[in-house]
C-alpha positions, -999 to 999 in steps of 0.1 A, spaced: 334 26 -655 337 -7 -680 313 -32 -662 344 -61 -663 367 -70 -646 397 -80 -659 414 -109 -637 451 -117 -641 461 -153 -627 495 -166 -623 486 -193 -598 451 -217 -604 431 -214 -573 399 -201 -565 368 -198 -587 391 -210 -617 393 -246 -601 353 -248 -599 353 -237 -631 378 -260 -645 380 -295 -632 413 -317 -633 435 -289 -630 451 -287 -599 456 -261 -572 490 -241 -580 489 -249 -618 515 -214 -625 502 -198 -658 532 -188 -680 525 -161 -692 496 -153 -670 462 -156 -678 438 -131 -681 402 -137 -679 367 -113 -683 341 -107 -657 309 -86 -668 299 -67 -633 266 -79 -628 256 -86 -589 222 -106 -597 242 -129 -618 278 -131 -597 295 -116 -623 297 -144 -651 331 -148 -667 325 -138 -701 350 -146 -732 368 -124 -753 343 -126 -784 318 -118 -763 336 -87 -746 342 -77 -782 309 -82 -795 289 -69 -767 308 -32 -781 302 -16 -746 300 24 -751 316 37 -718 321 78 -724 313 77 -762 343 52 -762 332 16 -780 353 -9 -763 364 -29 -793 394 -50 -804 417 -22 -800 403 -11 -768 403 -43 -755 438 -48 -766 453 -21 -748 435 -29 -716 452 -62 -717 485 -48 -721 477 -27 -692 464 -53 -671 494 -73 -677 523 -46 -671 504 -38 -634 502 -74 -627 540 -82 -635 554 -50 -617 529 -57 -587 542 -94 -590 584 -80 -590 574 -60 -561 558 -87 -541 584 -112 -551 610 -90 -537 600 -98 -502 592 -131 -509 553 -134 -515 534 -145 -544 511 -124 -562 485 -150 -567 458 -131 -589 445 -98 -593 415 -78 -603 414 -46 -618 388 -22 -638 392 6 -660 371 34 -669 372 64 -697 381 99 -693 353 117 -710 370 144 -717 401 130 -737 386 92 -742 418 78 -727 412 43 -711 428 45 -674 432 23 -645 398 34 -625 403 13 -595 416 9 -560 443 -19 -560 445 -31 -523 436 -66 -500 403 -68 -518 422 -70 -555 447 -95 -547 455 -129 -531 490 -131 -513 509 -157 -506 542 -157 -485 565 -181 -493 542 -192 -521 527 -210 -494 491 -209 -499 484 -211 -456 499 -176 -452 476 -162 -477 472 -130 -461 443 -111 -489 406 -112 -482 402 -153 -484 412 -155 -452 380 -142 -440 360 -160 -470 372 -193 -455 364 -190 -420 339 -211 -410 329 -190 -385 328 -157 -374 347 -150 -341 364 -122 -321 398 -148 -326 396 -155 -362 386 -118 -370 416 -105 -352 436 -130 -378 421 -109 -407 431 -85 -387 463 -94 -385 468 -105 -417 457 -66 -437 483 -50 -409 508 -71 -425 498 -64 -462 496 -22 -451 531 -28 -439 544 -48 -466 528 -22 -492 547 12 -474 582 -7 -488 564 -8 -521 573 26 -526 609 28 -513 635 35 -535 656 9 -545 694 22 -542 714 14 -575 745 21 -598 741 20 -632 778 21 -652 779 38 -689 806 26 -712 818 52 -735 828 48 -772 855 72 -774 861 104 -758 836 129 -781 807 108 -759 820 129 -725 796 155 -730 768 129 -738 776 109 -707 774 139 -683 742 146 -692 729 112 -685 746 114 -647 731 145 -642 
């Protein structure tokens, strides 16, 4: 595994507000911004920059994550984040944030997605509205621990399990092809199968 995560924000909230003071809660980042954390428990994973990502040339699988490397997990990172974010957005709920981490194949030295991407990955919000969240900082705001407000959190990952099995269905769809002339018929039955 790469010891960072990568963190994909469309909405300020959370540790970027105590990090950045003056900006205010629901600031939308367009295009969303992606930010570096080095996995180290003793030190709550400090946010690191991308210089130092790049200069710290982690060798994960005989893989130096470099410039290029780094490059490509970014574009990753940000095509999971937007079709996580269509998805969500569907059923109207905001896709706050999101952490991921990737690791190397050490046979091929192909940079994957090594992560599980569930209610400790993500913050939710229905309606955009920030008190529905329905993610793990529901439980990381109580201020205390009861049998009532746990069967909230509860509540709240039934919702997201439900909401995620219509994740997968298939969207029903037409799509219409316009031929140029008639030596394209053979072409177009091809494409409708």
């Amino acid at each position: 595994m790469i010891p960072i995560e990568f963190v994909t924000r469309r909405v300020a909230t959370g540790s970027f507000l105590r990090r950045h003071a003056g900006v205010k809660e629901g600031y939308r980042f367009a295009p969303p911004l992606l930010e570096y954390f080095f996995k180290d428990d003793a030190n709550h994973d400090p946010q690191w920059s991308y210089e130092q990502l790049v200069e710290a040339k982690l060798t994960i699988g005989g893989v130096v994550i470099g410039a290029n490397e780094i490059a490509q997990i970014n574009h990753m990172t940000a095509c999971i984040f937007e079709i996580l974010e269509r998805a969500w957005s569907v059923m109207d709920c905001t896709l706050v944030d999101m952490k991921i981490e990737f690791g190397v194949v050490a046979t091929t030295n192909e940079i994957v997605l090594a992560d599980v991407i569930d209610n400790d990955s993500w913050r939710l919000w229905p309606s955009g509205d920030r008190r529905l969240q329905k993610d793990k900082q529901a439980y990381r705001d109580l201020k205390e621990v009861t049998p009532e407000s746990l069967a909230v959190v509860k509540k709240n990952f039934e919702w997201v399990a439900e909401h995620c099995t219509k994740l997968a269905r298939p969207v029903a769809g037409r799509v219409a092809v316009l031929m140029g002339s008639a030596r394209d018929a053979d072409y177009v039955s091809k494409i409708a199968g």
